[in-house]
N, C-alpha and C positions, 0 to 999 in steps of 0.2 A: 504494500500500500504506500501510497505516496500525493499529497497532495500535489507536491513538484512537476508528477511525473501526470497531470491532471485528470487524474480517476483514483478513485477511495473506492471501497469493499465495507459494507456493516451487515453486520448478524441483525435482523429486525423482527419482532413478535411483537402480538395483541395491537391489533391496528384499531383505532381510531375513525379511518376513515370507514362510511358505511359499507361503501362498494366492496370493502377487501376484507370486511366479516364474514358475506356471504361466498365467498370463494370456494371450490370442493377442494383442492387442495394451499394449505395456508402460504405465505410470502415466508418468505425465510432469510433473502442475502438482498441485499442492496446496493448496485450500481452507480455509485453518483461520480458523471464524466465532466470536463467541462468542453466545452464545444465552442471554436471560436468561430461566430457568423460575419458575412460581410456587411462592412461597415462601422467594423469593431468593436460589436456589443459582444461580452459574454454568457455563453446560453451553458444555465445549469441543469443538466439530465439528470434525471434521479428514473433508472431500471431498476425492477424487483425480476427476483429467480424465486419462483413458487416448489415447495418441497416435491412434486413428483416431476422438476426438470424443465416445465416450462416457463419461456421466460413471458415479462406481462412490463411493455414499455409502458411508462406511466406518465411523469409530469417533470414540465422544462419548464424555466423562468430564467427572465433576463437577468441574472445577478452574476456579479461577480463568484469564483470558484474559490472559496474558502473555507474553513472547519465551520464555523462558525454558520454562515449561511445552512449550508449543508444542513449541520444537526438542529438546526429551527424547522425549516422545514420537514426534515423526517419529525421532530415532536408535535406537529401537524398532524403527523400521518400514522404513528405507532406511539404506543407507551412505553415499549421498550427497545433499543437498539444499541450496538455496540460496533465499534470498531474493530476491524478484522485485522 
């Protein structure tokens, strides 16, 4: 993991959000990339990897790629996550 290297990894359970309650199988790992778009805004990806393998691209936002951003918006999205 590395912010530097601009992608993080988090272990994520108990979501928050509604949509990924009802899911058959739960989110488990979290993708957050950062993406440099033209014009040079930076676009933050946050991907989830659901525990039977598939992946479920979720939610980008124009912000800058840092820890901080990052884990505001997963406490959005989960009650609990962690850093891989």
């Amino acid at each position: 993991m590395s912010f530097k290297k601009n992608i993080a990894f988090y272990k994520v359970s108990q979501p928050l959000y509604e949509n990924y309650k009802e899911l058959d199988s739960p989110i488990v790992k979290c993708a957050a990339k950062r993406v440099q778009i033209t014009g040079g805004d930076d676009l933050l990806n946050l991907e989830f990897l659901q525990e039977n393998g598939s992946d479920l691209n979720s939610f980008s936002y124009i912000l800058p790629f840092t820890r901080k951003n990052v884990e505001e918006k997963l406490a959005e999205l989960f009650d609990e996550f962690s850093l891989l």
